[in-house]
N, C-alpha and C positions, 0 to 999 in steps of 0.2 A: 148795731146796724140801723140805718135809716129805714126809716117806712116810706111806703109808697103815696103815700100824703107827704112827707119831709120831704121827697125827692121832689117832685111837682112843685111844690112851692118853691124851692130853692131854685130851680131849674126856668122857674117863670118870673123869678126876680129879677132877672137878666134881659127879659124879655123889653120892657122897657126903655131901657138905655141904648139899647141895639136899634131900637126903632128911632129913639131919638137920632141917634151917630148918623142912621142912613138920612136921615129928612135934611141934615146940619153939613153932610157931603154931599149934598144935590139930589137924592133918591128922590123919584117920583111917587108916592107914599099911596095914590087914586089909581093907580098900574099894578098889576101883576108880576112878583119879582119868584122865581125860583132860589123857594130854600133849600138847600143842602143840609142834613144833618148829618153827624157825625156818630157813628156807633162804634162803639169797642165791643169786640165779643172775643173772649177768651178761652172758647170751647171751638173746634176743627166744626166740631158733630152738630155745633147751636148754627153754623153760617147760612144752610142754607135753609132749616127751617125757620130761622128768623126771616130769611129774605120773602119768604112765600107769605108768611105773618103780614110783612110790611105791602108787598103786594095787594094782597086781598085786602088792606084795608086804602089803598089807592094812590101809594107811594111807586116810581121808579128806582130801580135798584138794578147796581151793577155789582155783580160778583168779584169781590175784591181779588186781588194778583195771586198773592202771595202774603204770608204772615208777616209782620212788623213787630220789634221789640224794643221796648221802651224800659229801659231801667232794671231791665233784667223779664220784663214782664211780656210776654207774646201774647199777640191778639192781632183781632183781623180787623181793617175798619170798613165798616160797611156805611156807606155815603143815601139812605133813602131822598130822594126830591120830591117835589110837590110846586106848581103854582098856585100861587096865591097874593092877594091884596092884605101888605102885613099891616094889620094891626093890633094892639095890645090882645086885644079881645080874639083872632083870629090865630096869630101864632100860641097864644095860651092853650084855646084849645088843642093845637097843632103837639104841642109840648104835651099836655096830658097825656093823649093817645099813644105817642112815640114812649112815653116815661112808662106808660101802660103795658104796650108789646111787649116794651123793651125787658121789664120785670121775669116777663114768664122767661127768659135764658138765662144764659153764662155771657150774660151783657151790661152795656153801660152806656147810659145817652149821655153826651156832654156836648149838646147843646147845637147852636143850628148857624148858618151864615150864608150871605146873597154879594149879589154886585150888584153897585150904585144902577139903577134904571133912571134915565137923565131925564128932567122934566123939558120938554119942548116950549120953547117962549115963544 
């Protein structure tokens, strides 16, 4: 099983590239873009204490629908957001915190995503 240092790392290795993609499709990178993350939780019973986890630490959260199953596997996806100005250093931290929460359940961060904020010429 991965540690919670493996997970963090691996999860902020991405961080990176993402930042890169959005500057390289026109993101305005000095702007404030809303990230959405992505959680898988696999326990009914982990949904809504995770969600109050993620609140209290100053994330938006919508109470997912209905369970989804992937491959045989049910889970729920729970979407936290945040604005913020991405950078390496700013989603990294963003990433910790969520890989952190996320540990104490019957959960799974895989990772985070925004739309292009257009730069004004």
């Amino acid at each position: 099983m991965e540690s919670l240092i493996e997970t963090r790392a691996r999860q902020r290795a991405m961080n990176p590239l993402t930042i890169q993609k959005l500057s390289e499709n026109g993101s305005n990178l000095q702007e404030p873009h809303i990230l959405w993350s992505a959680v898988h939780v696999f326990s009914e019973s982990d949904v809504d204490p995770l969600m109050v986890a993620l609140e209290a630490a100053g994330y938006e959260v919508q109470k997912p629908a209905e369970a989804k199953v992937y491959q045989e596997t049910r889970y729920w996806l729970v979407t936290p957001s945040l604005a913020l100005v991405p950078t390496v250093e700013v989603v990294g931290r963003m990433t910790d915190e969520l890989v952190t929460i996320v540990s104490e359940f019957d959960a799974e961060y895989d990772g985070w995503y925004t739309e292009v904020v257009p730069r004004i010429l």
